[in-house]
N, C-alpha and C positions, 0 to 999 in steps of 0.2 A: 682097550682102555684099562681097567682093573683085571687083575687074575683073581677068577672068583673062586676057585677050586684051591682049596686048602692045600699047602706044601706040610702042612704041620699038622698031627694029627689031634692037636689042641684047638683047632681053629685059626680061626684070623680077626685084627682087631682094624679100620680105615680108620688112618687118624687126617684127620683132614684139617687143614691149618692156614693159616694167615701171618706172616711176619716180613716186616719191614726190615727189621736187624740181623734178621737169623735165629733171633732168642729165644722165639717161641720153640723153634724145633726143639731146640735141647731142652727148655721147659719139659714137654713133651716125653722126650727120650726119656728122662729120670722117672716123670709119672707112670711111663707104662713099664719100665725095666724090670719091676714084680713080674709082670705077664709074658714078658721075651726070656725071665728067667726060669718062669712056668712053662716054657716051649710054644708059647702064643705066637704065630707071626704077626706084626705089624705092615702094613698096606700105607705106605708112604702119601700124600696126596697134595701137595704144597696148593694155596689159590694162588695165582700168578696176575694180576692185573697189566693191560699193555694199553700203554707204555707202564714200568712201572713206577710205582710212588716213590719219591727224594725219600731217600736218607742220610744225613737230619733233614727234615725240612726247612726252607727257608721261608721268611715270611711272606715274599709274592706267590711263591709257588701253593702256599698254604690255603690265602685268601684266594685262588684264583679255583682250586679243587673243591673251597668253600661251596659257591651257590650250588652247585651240582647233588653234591652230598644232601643238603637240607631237599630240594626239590625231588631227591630219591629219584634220580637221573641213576641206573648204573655203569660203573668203569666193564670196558670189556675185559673178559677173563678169558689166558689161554687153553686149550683144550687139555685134561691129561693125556701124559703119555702111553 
């Protein structure tokens, strides 16, 4: 699953993340780059829903992922690697 034994003798930071775009990773990247420039490893951990969410959304697709969401039905998520 995760390597929990530190490559770095700085530690290790799980960034664990959600993006539909991609944006959030780089989001991400910039915020911790202090701490990878510190010798921190970062621990990669994308959520991956399947099937996954449109991007952009369209409006059926939208309204249809709707009732699920309010009723706190969850999407399944795939495993890490």
């Amino acid at each position: 699953m995760f390597n929990v034994t530190p490559k770095s003798r700085n530690g290790q930071v799980l960034a664990v993340y959600y993006s539909q775009s991609g944006q959030m990773r780089r989001i991400l990247e910039r915020v911790l780059a202090p701490l990878v420039a510190a010798g921190v490893e970062v621990v990669w951990a994308p959520i991956e829903p399947v099937p996954a969410y449109p991007f952009p959304w369209r409006v059926r697709e939208f309204f249809d992922a709707f009732p699920e969401s309010v009723a706190g039905i969850p999407r399944v998520l795939r495993a890490p690697a």
